[in-house]
N, C-alpha and C positions, 0 to 999 in steps of 0.2 A: 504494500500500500504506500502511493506518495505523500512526503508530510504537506499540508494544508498549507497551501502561500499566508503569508502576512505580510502586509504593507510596511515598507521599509519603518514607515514614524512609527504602526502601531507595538515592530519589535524593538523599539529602541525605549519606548516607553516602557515596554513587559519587562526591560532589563533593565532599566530605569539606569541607559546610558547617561554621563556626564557634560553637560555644555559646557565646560568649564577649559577655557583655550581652544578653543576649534574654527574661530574666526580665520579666514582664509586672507592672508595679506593683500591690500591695497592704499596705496599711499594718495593715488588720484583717480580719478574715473571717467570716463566721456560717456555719458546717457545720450543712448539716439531713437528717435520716437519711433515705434513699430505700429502701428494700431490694428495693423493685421495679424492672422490666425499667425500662429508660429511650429516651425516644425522645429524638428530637436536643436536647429544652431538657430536661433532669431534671427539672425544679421543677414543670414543668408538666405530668405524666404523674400518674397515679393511682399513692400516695393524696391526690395534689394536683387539683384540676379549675382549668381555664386560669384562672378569674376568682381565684382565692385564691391559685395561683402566682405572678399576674403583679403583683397586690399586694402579697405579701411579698418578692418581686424589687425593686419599686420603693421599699417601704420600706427595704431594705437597703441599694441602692446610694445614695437618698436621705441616708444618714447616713453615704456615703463610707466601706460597707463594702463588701468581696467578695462574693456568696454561692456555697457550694459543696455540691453535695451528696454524701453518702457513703453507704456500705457496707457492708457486710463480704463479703470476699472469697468466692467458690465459691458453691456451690446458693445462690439464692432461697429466704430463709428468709420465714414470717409475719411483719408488726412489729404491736406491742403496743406503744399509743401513739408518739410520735417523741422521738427526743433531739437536741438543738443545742445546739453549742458556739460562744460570742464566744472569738475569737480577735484577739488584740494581736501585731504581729510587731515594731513599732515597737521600733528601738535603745533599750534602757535600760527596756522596758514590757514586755518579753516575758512572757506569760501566756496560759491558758488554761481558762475558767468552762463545764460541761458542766451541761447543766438536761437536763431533760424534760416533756412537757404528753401529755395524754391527744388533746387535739383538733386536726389540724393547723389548723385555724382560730383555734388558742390563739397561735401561733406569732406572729401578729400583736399579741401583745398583752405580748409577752418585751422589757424593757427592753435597749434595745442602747447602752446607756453602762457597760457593766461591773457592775452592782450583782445581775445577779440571777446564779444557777447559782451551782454549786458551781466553787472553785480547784481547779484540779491541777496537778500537778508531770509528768505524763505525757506524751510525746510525742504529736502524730499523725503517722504517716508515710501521708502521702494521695498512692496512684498513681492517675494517669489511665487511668479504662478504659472511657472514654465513646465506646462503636464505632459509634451510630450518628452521630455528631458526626466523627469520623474512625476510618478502620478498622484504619489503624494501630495507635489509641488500645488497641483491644481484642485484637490480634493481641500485641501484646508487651505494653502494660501488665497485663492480668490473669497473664498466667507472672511477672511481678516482679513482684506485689501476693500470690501465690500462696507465691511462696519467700520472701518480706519476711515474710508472717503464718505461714509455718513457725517462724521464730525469733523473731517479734513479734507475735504473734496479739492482744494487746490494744491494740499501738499503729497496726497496719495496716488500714487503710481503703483500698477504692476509690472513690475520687471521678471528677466530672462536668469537665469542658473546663478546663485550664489555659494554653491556650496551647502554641504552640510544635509543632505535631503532628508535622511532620518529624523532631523528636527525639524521640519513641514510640522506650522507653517512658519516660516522663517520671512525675518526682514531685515533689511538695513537704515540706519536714519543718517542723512548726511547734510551736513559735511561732514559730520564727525565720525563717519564709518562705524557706528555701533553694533552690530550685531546682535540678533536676539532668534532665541529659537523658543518654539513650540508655545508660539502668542498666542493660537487660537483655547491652549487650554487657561489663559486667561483673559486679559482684556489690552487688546492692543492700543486703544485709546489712551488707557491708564498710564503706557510703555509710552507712548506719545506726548503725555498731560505730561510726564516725568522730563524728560528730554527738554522740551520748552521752559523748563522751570532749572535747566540745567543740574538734573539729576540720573542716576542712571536705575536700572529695577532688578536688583543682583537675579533676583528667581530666574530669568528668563534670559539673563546678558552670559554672552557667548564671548566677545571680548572686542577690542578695539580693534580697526581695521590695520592701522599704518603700527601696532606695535607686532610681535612676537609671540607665540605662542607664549613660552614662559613667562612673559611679560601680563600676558591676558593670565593668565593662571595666579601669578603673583601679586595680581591687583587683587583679582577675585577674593583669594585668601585674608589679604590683609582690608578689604573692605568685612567681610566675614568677621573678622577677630577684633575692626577698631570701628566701624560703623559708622563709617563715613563713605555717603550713598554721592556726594558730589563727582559730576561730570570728569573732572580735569583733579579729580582727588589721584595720589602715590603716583605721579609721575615717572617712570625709570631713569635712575641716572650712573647704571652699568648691571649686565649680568656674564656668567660664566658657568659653563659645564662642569659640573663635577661628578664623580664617580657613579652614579646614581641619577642624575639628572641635571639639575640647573639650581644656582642661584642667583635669586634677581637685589638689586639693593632700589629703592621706593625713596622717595623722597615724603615727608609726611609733615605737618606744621609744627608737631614734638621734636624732627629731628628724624632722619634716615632711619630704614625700614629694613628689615635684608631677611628675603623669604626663600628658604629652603625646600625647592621640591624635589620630588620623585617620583620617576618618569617610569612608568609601567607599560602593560598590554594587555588590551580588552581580549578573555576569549575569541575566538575567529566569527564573528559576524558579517550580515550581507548589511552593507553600508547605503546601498541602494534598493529600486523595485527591480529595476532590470539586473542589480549583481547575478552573476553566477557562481562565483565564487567568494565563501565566507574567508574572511581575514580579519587580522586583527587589527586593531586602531589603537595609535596612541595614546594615554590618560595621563592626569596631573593630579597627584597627592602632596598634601603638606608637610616638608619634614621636618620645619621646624622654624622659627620668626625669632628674631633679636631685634631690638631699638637702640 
């Protein structure tokens, strides 16, 4: 007898996997509007065709940015020309420049060092609801991206693959590259009301975009032990491999923080719906905190 599929989120939950460091690095990001269906690479679906996709993918990642594409939530509306945002999540850089071009072949030709678009002060709150990429993605991220754009309809976007699918439904708030999985088992407005009030909601935070796994872990811990929920709280300001894993040193308003982890392996899990293959994944345990 074959064992019974389960949906990547609901076995990650039954294991009551860890979000703790799993943010997937991005220091900048270029958001390009898709408003149509998307098959598994967004970029490359109509109004993009693979050869103008696969070069403004390459020019993107070439200048060591992210690209993601977005949305807006519910019915498939027409789009009329595209719009794309540079995005900076980088500590101390955080910002957000929104343009538009008439031609998605112009898109190629948009300065990606910050000088063109317009500033804003606005958030993006971008959930993942890329189902043909995983099914998860679509099963719970569009109900959070659905009640996110009830009370944020100009800063909610559905975007393409972030990582992390077992924690469907997952999002990112930027500039500040936050990371947060499995919002729909609480209230992603809440995760939203926190963010604008410059706070972050440890339950659900996965970790910052432009830091480090250890770094994401080592925050994690010492908000846990000192409880303090602020945005821009334990700064990094060095870490280093040791035996066993990492240590990170945290900057904190008492005085320097230095969080001892260790670095383990989850059982062999399918990380995905579509895995075939169960493997193990990295985790972050606390070995020990000095001030």
């Amino acid at each position: 007898m074959t064992e019974e599929w389960v949906p990547c989120s609901d076995g990650a939950r039954d294991r009551d996997d860890s979000l703790v460091g799993t943010g997937s690095h991005g220091d900048r990001w270029f958001l390009v509007e898709n408003q149509a269906a998307w098959g598994r690479h967004a970029l490359l679906d109509p109004p993009f065709d693979q050869t103008l996709g696969r070069a403004l993918v390459h020019r993107i990642e070439a200048a060591g940015i992210r690209p993601l594409a977005v949305r807006r939530p519910g019915r498939r509306t027409t789009q009329v020309g595209t719009r794309w945002a540079l995005v900076d999540s980088r500590p101390g850089r955080e910002s957000i420049r929104w343009g538009n071009v008439d031609r998605t072949s112009d898109l190629l030709d948009v300065p990606l060092d910050g000088s063109a678009g317009e500033p804003s002060d606005r958030p993006v709150f971008a959930v993942c609801a890329h189902g043909r990429h995983d099914r998860c993605c679509a099963v719970r991220g569009r109900a959070v991206a659905a009640r996110l754009a009830s009370a944020y309809p100009e800063e909610t976007w559905e975007c393409s693959h972030l990582g992390g699918d077992r924690f469907a439904g997952t999002m990112v708030l930027l500039p500040h590259g936050l990371y947060y999985g499995w919002v729909d088992d609480g209230d992603a407005v809440t995760v939203a009301d926190a963010y604008l009030d410059g706070r972050v909601e440890p339950r659900f935070l996965r970790g910052r975009s432009a830091y480090s796994h250890p770094v994401q872990a080592a925050q994690h811990f010492a908000r846990a032990a000192l409880g303090d929920d602020h945005l821009d709280a334990f700064p990094p300001l060095g870490e280093h491999r040791t035996a066993d894993g990492s240590s990170v040193r945290l900057d904190a308003p008492d005085g320097p923080v230095t969080v001892g982890l260790v670095e383990t392996s989850s059982a062999p899990l399918l990380s995905t719906c579509t895995a075939t293959q169960a493997l193990p994944v990295r985790q972050w345990a606390l070995g020990g905190m000095e001030r």
